[in-house]
GUZAMAR-501807 format. One record per residue (C-alpha): residue number from 1; residue in three letters; x, y, z. Coordinates in nm, 3 decimals, decimal comma. Example, Ala and Ser with C-alpha at 12.3 -4.5 7.8 and 13.67 -1.06 7.14 Angstrom:
<rs>
[1; ALA; [1,230; -0,450; 0,780]]
[2; SER; [1,367; -0,106; 0,714]]
</rs>
This chain:
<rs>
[1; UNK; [9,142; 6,076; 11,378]]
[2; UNK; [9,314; 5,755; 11,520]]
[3; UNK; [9,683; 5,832; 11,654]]
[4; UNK; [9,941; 5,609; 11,776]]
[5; UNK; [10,293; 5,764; 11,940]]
[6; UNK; [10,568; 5,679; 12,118]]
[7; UNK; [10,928; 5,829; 12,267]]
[8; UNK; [11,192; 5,707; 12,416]]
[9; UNK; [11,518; 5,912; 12,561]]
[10; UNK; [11,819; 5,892; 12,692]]
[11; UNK; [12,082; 6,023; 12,949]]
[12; UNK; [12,405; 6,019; 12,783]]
[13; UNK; [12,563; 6,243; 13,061]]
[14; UNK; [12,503; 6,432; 13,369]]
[15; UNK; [12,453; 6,724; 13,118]]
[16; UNK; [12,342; 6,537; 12,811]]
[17; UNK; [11,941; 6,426; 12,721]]
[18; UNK; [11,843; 6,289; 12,391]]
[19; UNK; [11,458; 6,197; 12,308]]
[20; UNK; [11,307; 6,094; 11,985]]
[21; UNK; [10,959; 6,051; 11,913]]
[22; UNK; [10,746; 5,897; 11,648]]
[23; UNK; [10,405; 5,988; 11,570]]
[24; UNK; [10,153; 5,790; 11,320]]
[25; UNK; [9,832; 5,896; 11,273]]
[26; UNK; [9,475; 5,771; 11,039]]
[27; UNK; [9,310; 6,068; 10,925]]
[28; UNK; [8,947; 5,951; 10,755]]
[29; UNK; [8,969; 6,253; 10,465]]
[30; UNK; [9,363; 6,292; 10,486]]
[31; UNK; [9,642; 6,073; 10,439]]
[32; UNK; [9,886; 6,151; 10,741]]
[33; UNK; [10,248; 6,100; 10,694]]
[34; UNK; [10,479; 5,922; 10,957]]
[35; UNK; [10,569; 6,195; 11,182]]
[36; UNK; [10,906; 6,194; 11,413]]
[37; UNK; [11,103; 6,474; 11,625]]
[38; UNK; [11,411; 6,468; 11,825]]
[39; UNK; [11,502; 6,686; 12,114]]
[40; UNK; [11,853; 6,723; 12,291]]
[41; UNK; [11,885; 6,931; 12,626]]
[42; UNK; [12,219; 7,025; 12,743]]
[43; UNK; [12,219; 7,143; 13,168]]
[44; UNK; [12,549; 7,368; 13,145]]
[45; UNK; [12,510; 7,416; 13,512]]
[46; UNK; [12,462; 7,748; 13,748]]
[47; UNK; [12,122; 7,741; 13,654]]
[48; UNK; [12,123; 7,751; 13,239]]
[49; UNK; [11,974; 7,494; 13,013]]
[50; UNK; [12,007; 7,492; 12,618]]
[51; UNK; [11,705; 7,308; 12,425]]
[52; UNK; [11,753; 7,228; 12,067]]
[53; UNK; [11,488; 7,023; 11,883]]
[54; UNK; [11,324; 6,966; 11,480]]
[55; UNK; [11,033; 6,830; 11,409]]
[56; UNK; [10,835; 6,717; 11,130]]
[57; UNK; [10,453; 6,821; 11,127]]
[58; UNK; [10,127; 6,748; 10,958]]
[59; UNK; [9,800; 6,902; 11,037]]
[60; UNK; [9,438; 6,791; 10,881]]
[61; UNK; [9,176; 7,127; 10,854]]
[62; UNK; [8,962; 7,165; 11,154]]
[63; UNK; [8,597; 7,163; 11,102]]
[64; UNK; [8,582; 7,560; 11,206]]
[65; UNK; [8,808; 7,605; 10,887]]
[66; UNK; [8,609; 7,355; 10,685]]
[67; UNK; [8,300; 7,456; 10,705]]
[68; UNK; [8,188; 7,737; 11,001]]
[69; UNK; [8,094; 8,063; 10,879]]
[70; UNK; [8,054; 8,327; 11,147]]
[71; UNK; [7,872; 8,645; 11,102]]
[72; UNK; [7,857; 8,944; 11,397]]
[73; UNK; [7,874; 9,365; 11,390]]
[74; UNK; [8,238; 9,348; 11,262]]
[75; UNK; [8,328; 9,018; 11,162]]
[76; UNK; [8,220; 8,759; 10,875]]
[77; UNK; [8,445; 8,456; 10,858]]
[78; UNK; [8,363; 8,157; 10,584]]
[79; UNK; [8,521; 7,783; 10,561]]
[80; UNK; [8,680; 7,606; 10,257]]
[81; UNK; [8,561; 7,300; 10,201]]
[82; UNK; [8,803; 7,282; 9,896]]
[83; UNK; [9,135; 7,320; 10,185]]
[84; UNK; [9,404; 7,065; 10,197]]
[85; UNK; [9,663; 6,930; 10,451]]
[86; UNK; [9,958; 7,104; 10,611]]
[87; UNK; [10,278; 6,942; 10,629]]
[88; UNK; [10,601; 7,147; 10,806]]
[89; UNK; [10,936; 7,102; 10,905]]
[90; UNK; [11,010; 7,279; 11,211]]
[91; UNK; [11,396; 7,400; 11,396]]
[92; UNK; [11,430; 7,502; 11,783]]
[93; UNK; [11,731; 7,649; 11,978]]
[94; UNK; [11,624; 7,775; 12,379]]
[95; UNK; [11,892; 7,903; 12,590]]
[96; UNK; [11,741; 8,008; 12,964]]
[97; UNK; [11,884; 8,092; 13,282]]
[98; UNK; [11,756; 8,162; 13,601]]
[99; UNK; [11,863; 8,358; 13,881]]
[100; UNK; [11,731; 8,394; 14,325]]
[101; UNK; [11,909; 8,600; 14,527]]
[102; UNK; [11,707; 8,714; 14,848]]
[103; UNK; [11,382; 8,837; 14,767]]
[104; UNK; [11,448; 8,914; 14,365]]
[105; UNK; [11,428; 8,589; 14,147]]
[106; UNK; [11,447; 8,689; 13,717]]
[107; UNK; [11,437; 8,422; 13,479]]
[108; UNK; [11,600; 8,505; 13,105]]
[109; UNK; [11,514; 8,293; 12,774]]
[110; UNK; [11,664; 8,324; 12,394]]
[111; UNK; [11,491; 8,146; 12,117]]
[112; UNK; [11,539; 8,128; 11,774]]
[113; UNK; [11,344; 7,899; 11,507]]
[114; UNK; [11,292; 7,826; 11,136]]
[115; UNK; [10,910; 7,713; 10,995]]
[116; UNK; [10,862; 7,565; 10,644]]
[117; UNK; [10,489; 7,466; 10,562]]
[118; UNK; [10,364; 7,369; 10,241]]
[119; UNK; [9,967; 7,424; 10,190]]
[120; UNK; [10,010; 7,657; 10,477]]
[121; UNK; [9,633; 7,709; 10,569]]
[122; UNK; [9,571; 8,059; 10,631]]
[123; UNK; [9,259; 8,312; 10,683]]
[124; UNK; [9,249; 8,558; 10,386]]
[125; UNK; [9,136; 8,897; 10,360]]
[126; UNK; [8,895; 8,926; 10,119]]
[127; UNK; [8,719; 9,277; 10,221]]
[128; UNK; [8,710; 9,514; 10,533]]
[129; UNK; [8,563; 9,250; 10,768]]
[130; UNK; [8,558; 8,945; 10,517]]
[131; UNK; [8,756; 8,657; 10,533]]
[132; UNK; [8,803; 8,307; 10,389]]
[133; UNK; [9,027; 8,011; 10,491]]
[134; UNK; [9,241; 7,885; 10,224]]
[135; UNK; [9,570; 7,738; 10,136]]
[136; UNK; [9,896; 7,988; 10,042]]
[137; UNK; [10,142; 7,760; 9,932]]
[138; UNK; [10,452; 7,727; 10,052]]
[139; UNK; [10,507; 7,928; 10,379]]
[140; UNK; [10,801; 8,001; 10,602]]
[141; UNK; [10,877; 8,187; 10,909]]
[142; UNK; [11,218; 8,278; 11,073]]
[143; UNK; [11,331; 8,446; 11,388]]
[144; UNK; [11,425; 8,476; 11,726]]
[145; UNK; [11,292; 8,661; 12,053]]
[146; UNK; [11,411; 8,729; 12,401]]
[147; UNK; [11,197; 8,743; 12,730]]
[148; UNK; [11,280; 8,843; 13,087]]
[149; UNK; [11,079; 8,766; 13,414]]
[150; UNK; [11,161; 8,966; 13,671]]
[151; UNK; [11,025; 8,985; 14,063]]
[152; UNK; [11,126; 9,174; 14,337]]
[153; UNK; [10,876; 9,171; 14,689]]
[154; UNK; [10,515; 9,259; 14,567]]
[155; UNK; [10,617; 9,421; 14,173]]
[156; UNK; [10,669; 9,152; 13,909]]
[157; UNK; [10,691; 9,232; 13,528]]
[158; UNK; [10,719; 9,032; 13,210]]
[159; UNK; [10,948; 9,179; 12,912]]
[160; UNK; [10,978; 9,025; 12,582]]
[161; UNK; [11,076; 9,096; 12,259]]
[162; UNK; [11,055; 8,897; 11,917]]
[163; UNK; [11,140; 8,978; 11,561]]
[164; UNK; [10,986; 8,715; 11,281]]
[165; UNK; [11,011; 8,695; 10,882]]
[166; UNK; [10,759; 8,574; 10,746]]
[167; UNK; [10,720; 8,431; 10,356]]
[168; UNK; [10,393; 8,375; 10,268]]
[169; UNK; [10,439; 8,214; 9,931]]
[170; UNK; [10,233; 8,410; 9,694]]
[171; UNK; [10,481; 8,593; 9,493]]
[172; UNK; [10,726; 8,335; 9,427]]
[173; UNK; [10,907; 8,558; 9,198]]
[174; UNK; [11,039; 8,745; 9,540]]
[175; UNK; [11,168; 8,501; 9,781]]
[176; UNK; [11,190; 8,758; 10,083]]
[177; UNK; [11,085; 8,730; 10,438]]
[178; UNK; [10,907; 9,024; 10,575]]
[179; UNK; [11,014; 9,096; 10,896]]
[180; UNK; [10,812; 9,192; 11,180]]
[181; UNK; [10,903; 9,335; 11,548]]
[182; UNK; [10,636; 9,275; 11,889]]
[183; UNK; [10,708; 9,441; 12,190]]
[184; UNK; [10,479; 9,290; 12,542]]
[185; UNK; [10,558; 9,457; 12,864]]
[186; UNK; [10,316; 9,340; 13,145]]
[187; UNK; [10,421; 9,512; 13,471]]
[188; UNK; [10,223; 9,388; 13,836]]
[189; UNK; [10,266; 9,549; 14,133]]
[190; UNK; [10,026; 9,408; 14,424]]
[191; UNK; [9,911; 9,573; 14,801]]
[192; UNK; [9,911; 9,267; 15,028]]
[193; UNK; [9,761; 9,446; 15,300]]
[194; UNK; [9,469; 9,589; 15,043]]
[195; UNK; [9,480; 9,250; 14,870]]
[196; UNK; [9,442; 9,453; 14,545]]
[197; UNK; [9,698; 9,390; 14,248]]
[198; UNK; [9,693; 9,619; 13,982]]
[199; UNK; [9,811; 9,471; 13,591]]
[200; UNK; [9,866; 9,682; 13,306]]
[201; UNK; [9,929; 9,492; 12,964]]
[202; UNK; [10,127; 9,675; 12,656]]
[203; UNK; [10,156; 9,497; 12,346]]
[204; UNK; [10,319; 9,668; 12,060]]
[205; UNK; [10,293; 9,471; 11,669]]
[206; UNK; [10,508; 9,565; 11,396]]
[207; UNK; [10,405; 9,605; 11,033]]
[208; UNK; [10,332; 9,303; 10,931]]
[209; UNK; [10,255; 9,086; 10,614]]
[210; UNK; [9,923; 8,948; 10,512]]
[211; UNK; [9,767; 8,757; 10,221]]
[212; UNK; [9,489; 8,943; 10,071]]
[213; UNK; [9,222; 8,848; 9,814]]
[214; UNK; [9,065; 8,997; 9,514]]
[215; UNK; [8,663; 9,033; 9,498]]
[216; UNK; [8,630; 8,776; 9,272]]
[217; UNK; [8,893; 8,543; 9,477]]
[218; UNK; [9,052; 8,552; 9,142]]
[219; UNK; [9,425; 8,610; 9,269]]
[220; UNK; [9,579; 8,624; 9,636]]
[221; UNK; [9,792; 8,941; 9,669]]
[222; UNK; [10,049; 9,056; 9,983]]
[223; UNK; [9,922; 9,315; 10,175]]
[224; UNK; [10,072; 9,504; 10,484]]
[225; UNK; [9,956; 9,583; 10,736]]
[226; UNK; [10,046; 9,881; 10,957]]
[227; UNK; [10,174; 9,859; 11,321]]
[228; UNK; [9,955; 9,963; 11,602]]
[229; UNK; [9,958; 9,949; 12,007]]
[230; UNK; [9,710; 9,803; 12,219]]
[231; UNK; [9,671; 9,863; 12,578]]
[232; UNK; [9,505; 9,703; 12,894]]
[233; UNK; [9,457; 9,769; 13,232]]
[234; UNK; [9,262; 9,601; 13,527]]
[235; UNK; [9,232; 9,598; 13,900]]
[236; UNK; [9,186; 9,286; 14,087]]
[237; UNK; [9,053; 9,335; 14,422]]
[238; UNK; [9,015; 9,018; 14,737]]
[239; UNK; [8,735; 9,080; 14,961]]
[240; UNK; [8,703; 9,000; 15,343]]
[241; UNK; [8,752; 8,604; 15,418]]
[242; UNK; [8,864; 8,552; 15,036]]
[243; UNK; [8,526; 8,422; 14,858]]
[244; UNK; [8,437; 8,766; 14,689]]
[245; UNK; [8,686; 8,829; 14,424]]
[246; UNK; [8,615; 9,171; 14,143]]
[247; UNK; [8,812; 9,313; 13,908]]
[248; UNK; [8,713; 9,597; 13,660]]
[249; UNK; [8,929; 9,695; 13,391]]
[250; UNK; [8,958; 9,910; 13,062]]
[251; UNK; [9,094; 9,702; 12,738]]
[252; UNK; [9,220; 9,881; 12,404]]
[253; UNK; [9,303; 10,206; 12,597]]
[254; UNK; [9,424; 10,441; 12,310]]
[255; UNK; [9,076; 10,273; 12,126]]
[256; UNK; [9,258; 10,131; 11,835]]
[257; UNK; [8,997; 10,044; 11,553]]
[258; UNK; [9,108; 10,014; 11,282]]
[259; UNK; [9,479; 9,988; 11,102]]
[260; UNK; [9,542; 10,074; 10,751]]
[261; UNK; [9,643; 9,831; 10,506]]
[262; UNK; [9,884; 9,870; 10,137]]
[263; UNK; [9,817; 9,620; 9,920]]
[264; UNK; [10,143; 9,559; 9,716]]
[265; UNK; [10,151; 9,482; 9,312]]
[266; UNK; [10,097; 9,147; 9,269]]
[267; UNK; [10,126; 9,021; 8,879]]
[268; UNK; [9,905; 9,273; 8,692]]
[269; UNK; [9,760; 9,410; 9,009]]
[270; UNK; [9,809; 9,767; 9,085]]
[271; UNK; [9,859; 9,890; 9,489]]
[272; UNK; [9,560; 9,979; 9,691]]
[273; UNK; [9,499; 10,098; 10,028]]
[274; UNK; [9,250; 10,010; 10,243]]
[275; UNK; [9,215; 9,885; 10,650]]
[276; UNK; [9,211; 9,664; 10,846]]
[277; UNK; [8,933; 9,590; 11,147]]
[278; UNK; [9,127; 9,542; 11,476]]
[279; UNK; [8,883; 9,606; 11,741]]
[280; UNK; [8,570; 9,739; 11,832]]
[281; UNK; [8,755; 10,026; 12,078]]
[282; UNK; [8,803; 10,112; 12,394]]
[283; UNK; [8,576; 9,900; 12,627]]
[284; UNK; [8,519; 9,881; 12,990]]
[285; UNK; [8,404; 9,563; 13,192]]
[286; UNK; [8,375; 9,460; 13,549]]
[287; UNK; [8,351; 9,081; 13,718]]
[288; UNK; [8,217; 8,990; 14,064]]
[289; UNK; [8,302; 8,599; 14,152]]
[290; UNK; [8,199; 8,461; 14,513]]
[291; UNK; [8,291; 8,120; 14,628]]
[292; UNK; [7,969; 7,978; 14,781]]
[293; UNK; [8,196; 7,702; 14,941]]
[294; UNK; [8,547; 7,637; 14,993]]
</rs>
């Protein structure tokens, strides 16, 4: 890969920025289109900025999706040497605002976006821990989310919220977007005088749509997956003059393992059920780092 880029912007008003970038790029196995993007900011004052921005995308396989296959306990992962090319089209809007007062400080941020991709490379299903890299098609994803940083003395937490449609291309007779809700609440609340902060991690994923092969890799079929919660929780502890530092901590809490998974009619194809490897459960580990010199 041999890239050459460039931007340039400018301040129309006190409130106003405009940049535009160009991007072209020599790919030895792919033929890279010229790629540009343009970004306007508007500073509407007390503390609130709106971002919009499009951009148009190509991406070349990586040599993990070309040709690494990976084998463990509960995974085995195969390239494609066969893949092709991505090319996208991408849409931006960020609203944020920010807010101190004393010792609380919150920061708020609203984003929505639209994602076309044609030859959208994608790992596919293809048994209960098999998968392959391939190309879907044409793929598209839609949506918006909201976030909120909060801090007040030694508690901090970090709320968000997202809800995407995704269209994965492989029934084309049904141009729908499946939509999909996550949920991530990461509360902190730290003892300065114990120098011990304690972090507990929630993330909650929605149903959400996959692409599915047969046995034979014959046909590509939409499967969905059900939603599941995972959980995590540590304690970080400082030691003495600051050069010991441990934290233990559990991950996957409720010990989620696996998630079933509908395959929907595709064609000919009939609806299965099956599932879906998520994790090996509920694990426990522990780190010691000292700081021989500071």
């Amino acid at each position: 890969d041999i890239a050459l880029f460039g931007s340039a912007e400018k301040q129309f008003t006190s409130f106003l920025l405009m940049r535009a970038g160009l991007r072209y790029a020599y790919n030895s196995a792919f033929e890279a289109p010229l790629l540009y993007s343009l970004q306007t900011k508007l500073n509407l004052g007390k503390s609130q900025i709106f971002k919009i921005a499009y951009g148009r995308g190509f991406r070349a396989p990586s040599l993990k999706e070309l040709y690494l296959d990976f084998s463990d306990s509960r995974h085995e992962v195969f390239g494609n040497s066969s893949l092709t090319s991505e090319s996208s089209h991408s849409f931006t809007g960020t609203y944020t605002k920010y807010a101190k007062r004393g010792s609380f400080e919150s920061s708020t941020s609203v984003d929505v976006f639209y994602n076309a991709i044609s030859n959208k490379i994608e790992l596919i299903v293809t048994g209960p821990i098999q998968a392959q890299y391939g190309n879907i098609g044409i793929y598209k994803s839609v949506g918006g989310g909201v976030s909120q940083n909060i801090s007040y003395d030694n508690f901090k937490v970090n709320l968000s919220f997202n809800y995407t449609g995704i269209y994965n291309g492989v029934d084309v007779s049904k141009n729908d977007f499946f939509f999909s809700p996550q949920l991530a609440i990461n509360p902190r609340y730290s003892w300065s005088n114990m120098q011990t902060t304690f972090s507990l991690f929630v993330n909650h994923f929605g149903a959400v749509s996959r692409v599915f092969s047969d046995e034979d890799n014959s046909n590509l079929n939409i499967q969905e997956q059900d939603a599941y919660t995972m959980i995590d929780g540590t304690i970080h502890k400082i030691w003495g003059g600051k050069r010991l530092k441990t934290t233990i901590g559990v991950r996957n809490i409720l010990s989620v393992v696996n998630v079933n998974a509908n395959t929907t009619s595709v064609g000919a194809h009939t609806p299965s059920t099956s599932f879906i490897s998520i994790s090996p459960g509920r694990t426990y580990f522990m780190t010691i780092r000292y700081e021989l010199f500071k």
